[in-house]
C-alpha positions in Angstrom: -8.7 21.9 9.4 -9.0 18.7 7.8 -11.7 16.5 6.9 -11.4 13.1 5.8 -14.7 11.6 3.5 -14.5 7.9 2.9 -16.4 5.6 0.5 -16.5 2.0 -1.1 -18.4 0.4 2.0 -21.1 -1.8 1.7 -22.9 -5.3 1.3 -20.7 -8.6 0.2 -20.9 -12.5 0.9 -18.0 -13.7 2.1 -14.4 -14.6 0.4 -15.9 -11.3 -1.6 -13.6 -8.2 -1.9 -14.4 -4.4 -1.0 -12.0 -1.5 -2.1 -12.3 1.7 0.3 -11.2 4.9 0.0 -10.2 7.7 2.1 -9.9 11.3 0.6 -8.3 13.8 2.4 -8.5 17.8 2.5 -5.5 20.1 3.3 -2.1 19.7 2.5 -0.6 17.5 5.1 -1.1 14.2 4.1 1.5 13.3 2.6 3.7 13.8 6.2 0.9 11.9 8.5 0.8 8.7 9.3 -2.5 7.5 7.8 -4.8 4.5 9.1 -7.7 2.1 8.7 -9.7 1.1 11.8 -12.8 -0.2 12.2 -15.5 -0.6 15.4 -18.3 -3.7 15.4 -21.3 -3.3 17.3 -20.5 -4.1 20.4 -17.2 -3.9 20.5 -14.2 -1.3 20.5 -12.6 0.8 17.8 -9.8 -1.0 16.7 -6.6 -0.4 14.1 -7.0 -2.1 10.8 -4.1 -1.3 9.5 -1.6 2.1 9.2 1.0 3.2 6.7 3.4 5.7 7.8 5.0 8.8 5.5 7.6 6.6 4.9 5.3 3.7 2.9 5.9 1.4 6.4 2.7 -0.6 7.0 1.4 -2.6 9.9 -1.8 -4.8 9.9 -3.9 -6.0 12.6 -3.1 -9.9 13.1 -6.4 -11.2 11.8 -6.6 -9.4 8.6 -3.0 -9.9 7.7 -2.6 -11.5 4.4 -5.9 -10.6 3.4 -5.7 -6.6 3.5 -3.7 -4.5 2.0 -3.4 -0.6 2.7 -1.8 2.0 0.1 -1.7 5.7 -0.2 -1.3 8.4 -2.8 -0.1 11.6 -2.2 -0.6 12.9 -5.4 -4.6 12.9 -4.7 -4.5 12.5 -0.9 -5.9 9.2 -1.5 -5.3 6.1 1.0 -7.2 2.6 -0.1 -7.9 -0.4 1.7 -8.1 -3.5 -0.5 -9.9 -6.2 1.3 -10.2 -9.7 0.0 -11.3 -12.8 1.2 -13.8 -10.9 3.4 -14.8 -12.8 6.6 -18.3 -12.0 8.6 -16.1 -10.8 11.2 -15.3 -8.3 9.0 -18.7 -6.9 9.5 -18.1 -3.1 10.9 -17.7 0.4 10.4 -14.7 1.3 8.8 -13.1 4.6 10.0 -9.8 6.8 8.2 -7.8 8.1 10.5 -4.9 11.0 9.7 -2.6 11.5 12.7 0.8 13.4 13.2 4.1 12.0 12.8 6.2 15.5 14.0 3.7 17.9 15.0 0.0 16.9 16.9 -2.9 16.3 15.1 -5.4 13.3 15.1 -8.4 13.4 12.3 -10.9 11.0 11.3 -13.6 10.2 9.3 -17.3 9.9 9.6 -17.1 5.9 9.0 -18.3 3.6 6.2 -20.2 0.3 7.1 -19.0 -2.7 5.7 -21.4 -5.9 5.6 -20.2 -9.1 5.5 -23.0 -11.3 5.3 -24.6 -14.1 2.9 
């Protein structure tokens, strides 16, 4: 079993920056393809951005260029740097740990992110 415990949410204005984390327990993280998504009131859950094994990453059209995912496997770490922070930003941000070979689909309990001024 895995669980996945994020932190770094919280209040900014906007053009600020947030860093979040995502620690991972376990010992498959460094072969699963990792993720960032994030759900608004309102709205549905939807990918942030992902980086696979490999170091491949994909972003979400509106936060390309302004977010930028990374992982460590060393300490089971991913991060999401997010600059230039927009009030759409404004929801909670989920990790997600999913199988590249065999099954498995994790995530985390969320971390709300406020962009507000």
């Amino acid at each position: 079993q895995v669980t996945l415990v994020e932190s770094g949410g919280g209040l900014v204005q906007p053009g600020g920056s947030l860093r979040l984390s995502c620690v991972a327990s376990g010992n498959v993280f460094s072969v699963s393809t990792m993720g960032w998504y994030r759900q608004a009131t309102g709205k549905e859950r939807e990918l942030v951005a992902q980086i696979t094994s490999g170091g491949s990453t994909n972003y979400a059209d509106s936060v390309k260029g302004r977010f930028a995912i990374s992982r460590d496997n060393a300490e089971n770490t991913l991060t999401l740097q997010m600059d230039s922070l927009e009030v759409e930003d404004t929801a909670i941000y989920y990790c997600n740990m999913k199988g590249s070979i065999l099954y498995y689909d994790y995530w985390g309990q969320g971390t709300q992110v406020t962009v507000s001024s």
